[in-house]
Backbone bond lengths (Angstrom), bond angles and torsions (degrees), N, CA, C in turn:
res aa  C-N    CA-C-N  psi(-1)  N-CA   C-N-CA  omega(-1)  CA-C   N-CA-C  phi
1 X - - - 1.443 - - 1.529 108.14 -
2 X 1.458 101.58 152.22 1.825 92.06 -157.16 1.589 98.46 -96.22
3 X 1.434 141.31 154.69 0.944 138.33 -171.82 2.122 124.31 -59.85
4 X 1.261 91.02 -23.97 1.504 103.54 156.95 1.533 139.79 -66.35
5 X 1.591 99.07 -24.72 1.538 105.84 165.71 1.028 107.62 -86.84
6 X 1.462 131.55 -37.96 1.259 130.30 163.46 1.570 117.22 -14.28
7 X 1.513 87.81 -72.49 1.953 112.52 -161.82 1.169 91.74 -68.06
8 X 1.831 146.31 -27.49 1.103 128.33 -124.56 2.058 70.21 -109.88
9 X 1.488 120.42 -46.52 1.349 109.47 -163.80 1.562 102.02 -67.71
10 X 1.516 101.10 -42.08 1.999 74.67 175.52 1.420 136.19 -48.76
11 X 1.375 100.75 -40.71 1.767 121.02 168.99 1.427 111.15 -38.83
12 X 1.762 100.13 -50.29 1.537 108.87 170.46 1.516 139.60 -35.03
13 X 1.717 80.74 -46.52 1.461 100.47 -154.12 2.200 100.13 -83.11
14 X 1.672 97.10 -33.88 1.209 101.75 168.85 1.482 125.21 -81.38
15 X 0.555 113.98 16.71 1.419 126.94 -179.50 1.834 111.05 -110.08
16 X 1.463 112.90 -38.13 1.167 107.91 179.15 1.813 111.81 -103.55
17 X 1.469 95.91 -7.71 1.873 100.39 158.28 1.459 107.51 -68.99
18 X 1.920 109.22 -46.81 1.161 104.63 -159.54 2.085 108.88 -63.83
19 X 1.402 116.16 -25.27 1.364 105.81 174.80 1.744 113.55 -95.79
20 X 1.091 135.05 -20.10 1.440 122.56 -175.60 0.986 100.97 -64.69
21 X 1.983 120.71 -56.41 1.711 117.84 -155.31 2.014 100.42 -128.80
22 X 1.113 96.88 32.70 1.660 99.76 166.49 1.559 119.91 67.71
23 X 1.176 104.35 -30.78 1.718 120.61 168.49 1.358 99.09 166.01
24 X 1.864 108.22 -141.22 1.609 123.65 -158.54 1.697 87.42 -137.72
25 X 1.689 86.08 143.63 1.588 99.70 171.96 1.360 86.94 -141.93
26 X 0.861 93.55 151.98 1.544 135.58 171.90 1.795 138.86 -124.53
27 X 1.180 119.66 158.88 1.338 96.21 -170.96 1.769 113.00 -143.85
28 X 0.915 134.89 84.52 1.177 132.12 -144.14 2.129 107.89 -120.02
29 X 1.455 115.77 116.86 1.130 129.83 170.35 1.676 137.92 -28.16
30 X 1.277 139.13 113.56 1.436 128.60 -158.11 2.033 87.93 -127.31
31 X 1.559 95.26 138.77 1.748 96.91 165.46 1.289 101.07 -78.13
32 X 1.291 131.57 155.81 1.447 136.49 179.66 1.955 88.95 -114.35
33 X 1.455 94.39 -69.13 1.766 97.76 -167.11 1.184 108.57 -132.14
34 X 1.655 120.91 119.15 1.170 140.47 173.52 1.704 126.20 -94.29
35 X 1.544 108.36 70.24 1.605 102.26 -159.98 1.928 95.63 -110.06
36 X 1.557 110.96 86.80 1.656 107.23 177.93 1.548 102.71 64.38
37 X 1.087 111.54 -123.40 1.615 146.58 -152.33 2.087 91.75 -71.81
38 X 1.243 80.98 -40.22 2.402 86.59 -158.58 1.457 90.10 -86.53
39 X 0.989 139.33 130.53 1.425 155.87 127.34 1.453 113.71 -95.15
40 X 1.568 91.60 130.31 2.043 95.85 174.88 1.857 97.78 -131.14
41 X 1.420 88.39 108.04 1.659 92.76 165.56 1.441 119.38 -127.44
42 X 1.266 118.41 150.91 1.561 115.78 170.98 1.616 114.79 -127.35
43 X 1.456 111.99 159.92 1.269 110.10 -178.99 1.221 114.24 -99.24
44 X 1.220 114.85 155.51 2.106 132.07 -177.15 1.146 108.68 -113.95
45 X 1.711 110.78 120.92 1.703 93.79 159.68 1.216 107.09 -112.22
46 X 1.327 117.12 144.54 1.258 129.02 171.09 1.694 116.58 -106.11
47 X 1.478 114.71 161.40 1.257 114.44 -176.98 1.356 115.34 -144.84
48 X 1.291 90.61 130.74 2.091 101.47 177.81 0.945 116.57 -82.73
49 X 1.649 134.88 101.14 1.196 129.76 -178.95 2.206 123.57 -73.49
50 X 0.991 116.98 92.67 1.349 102.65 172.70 1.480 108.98 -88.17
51 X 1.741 94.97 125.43 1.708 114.65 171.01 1.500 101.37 -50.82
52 X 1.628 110.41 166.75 1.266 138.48 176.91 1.981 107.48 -63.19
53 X 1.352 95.15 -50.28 1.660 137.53 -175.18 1.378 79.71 -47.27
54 X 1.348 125.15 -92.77 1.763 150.70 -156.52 1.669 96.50 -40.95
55 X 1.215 92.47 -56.04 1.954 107.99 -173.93 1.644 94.57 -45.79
56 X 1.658 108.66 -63.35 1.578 94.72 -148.00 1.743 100.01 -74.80
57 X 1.305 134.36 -32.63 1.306 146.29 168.54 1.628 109.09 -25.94
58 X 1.626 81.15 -61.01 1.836 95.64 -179.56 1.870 105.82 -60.67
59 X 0.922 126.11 -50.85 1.161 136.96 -166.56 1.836 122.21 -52.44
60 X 1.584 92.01 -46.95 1.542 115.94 169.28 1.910 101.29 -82.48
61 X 1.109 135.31 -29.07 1.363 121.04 -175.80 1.455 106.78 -85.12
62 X 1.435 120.47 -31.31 1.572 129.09 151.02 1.605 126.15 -28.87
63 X 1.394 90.98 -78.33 1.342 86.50 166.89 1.688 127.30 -87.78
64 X 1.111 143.17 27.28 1.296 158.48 116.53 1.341 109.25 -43.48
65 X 1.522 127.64 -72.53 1.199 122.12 -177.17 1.872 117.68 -65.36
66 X 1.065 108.15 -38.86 1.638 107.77 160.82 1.637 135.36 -37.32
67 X 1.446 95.52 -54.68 1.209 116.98 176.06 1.554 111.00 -76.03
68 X 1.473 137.94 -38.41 1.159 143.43 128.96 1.333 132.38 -0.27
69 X 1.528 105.00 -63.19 1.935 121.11 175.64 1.180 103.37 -89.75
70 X 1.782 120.31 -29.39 1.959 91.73 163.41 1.029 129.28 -61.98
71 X 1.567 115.12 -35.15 0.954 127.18 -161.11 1.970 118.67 -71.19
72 X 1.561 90.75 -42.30 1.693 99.27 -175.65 1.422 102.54 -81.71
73 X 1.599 118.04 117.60 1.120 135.39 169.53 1.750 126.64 -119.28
């Protein structure tokens, strides 16, 4: 697979994350207090917002580059 379909399906794939669910969140653990035996930690989620704009950009350079690596043989 040529390195353009590659780039072109990821583009794809962000592009149609970026409109169903707005982007990626994630949620990742912080120690607060480390005293021996007592630990107090809580978890954070954070969230990646992808614009509407970014989505459709991504979406058309996706399939541009797709059609691109089928095409060059």
């Amino acid at each position: 697979m040529k390195a353009a379909t590659v780039v072109g399906i990821l583009l794809l794939i962000i592009g149609v994350v970026g409109f169903a669910i707005g982007g990626f969140s994630f949620t990742h653990s912080k120690k607060d207090v480390d005293l021996g035996p007592v630990q107090v930690s809580h978890k954070e989620t954070s969230t990646l917002p992808i614009s509407p704009l970014l989505s459709t950009i991504s979406l058309v350079a996706g399939v541009g580059l797709v059609v691109v690596g089928v095409r060059s043989k």
